[in-house]
C-alpha positions, 0 to 999 in steps of 0.5 A, a space after each residue: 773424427 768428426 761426423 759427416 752427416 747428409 740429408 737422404 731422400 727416397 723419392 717414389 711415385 706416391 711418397 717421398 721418404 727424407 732421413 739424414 745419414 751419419 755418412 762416417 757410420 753408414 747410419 740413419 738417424 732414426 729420429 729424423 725419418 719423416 715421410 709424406 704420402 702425395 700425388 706426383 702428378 700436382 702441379 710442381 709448385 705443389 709437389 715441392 711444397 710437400 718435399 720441402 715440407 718433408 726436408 724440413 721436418 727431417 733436418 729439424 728434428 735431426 738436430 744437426 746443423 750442418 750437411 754436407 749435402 743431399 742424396 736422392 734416390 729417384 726413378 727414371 727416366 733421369 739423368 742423373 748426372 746433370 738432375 734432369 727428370 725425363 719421365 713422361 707417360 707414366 703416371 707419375 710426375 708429369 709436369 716435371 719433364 725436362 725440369 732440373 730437380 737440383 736447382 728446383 731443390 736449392 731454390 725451395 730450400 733458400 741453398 747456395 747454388 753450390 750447395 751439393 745435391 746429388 741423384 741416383 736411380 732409386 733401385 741402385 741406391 735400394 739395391 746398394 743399401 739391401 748389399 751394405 746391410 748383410 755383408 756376406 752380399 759384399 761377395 755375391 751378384 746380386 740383382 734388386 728390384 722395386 716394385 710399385 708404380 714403376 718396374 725399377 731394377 740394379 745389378 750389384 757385382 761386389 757391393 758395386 754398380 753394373 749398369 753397362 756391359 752385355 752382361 746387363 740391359 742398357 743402364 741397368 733396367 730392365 723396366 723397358 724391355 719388351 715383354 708380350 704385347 709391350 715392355 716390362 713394366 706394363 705387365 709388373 707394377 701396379 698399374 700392370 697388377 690394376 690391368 690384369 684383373 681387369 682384363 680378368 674379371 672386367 672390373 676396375 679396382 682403384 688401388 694396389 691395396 684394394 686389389 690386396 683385401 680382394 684378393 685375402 678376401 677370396 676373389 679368385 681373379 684378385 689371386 689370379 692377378 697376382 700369381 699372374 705378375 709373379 709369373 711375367 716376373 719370373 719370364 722377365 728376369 730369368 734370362 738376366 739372372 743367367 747372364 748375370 749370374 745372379 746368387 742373390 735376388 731381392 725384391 723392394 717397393 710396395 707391392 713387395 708387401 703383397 709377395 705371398 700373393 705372387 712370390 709362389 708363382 715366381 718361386 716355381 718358374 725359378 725352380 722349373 728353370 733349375 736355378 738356384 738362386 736366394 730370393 729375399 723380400 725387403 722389409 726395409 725399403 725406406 732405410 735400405 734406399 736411404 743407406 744407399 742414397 748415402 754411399 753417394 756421399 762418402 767419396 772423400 772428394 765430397 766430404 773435404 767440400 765446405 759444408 753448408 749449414 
């Protein structure tokens, strides 16, 4: 049987990770994993600059000629049907409200216009990858979530996707909730983190990793900034767990790296709600994103296109 292969790319607010995936063996040529660190909000030129950039790098050092297309993972607001990025006021990618990603793509990349680029929300695509890497979660309700520069959220019922229903939030997110004085993602994310030591102790700290090496370092407001966001965390998605009836919950993206700080926090609303639910911190994010990315692809129909080398 001959091998299908894609190029996967998981796209944040701060970096963007391209792989290309044997789609028949559900693989990530480790090899080809190339990522680079920017600011979103650069011009567009700019920021495709770096994405074609990272493409490149990945599909050269793949050795792989021939793609049956593009899987990208990327935040919301999207739609992600037709490429188009909705995001606004968030931080993040500013200058590319109302733009067509796909067609932005084909045209840095010099590709047909046919050439098959396909969208998907960066925590459905995280989530699904999280499920196809233990098979025992093909069986389970599992919720995951990203955080990092946004608040991202899936709800996966036997390796599949619900995001409609009265058992989940609209689309599937949970990042617009309204929570407090505002919506979720205002409180966990990392300008929610940034803002609540601030709040606590008046200063303004720069980075989620500054806020970090203060809070080993013993700044008892650092901790408390913390333990605070496992806590709203707990308050955001305990309702959905009961309505979901979610076995299985896994947390992703980058301030995931901090959950000692504030997964204790967490843990404890959980048990104070008498819920019983495995609670799993990703230590893959990049390659479980782009396993995800690459599930997009294995639809037969996509396959039996004419490949594009």
């Amino acid at each position: 049987m001959k091998k299908e292969y894609a190029v996967g790319l998981d796209i944040g607010g701060t970096h963007i990770t391209a792989g290309v995936i044997d789609i028949t063996n559900m693989k990530v040529l480790e090899s080809s994993m190339h990522k680079e660190s920017f600011d979103s909000n650069l011009p567009v030129d700019q920021v495709l600059g770096i994405w074609k950039k990272t493409i490149r790098a990945s599909w050269d050092a793949s050795g792989v000629e021939t793609m049956a297309g593009i899987a990208v993972c990327m935040p919301g607001p999207f739609d992600y049907e037709t490429g188009i990025c909705w995001i606004k006021g968030q931080s993040k990618y500013e200058h590319f409200y109302g733009l067509n990603i796909g067609d932005l793509l084909r045209d840095r990349l010099t590709l047909p216009n046919d050439f098959k680029v396909f969208f998907e929300n960066d925590a459905v695509c995280f989530g699904k990858g999280e499920v196809y890497k233990d098979n025992a979660n093909l069986s389970k309700k599992v919720m995951a979530i990203t955080i990092g520069t946004g608040l991202g959220s899936c709800f996966i019922d036997k390796g599949i996707s619900i995001n409609s229903g009265n058992r989940v939030p609209t689309d599937g997110e949970i990042w617009n909730i309204p929570f407090k004085n505002g919506m979720a993602e205002d409180y966990v994310s990392l300008r929610g983190l940034i803002s609540k030591y601030f709040d606590l102790k008046g200063t303004k700290v720069e980075s989620g990793l500054e806020l970090y090496n203060l809070a080993v370092a013993g700044d008892e407001m650092a901790v408390k900034a913390f333990e605070n966001m496992g806590e709203d965390l707990a308050e955001i998605v305990i309702p959905w767990f009961k309505n979901f009836s979610v076995e299985h919950f896994v947390i992703g993206g980058k301030i995931a790296d901090s959950s000692t700080l504030f997964l204790p926090a967490f843990n404890k609303k959980i048990k104070e709600k008498g819920l019983e639910i495995t609670v799993q911190i990703s230590d893959d994010n990049e390659n479980a994103a782009l396993l995800g990315a690459a599930s997009l692809l294995c639809d037969s129909s996509i396959l039996n296109t004419e490949l594009i080398g």
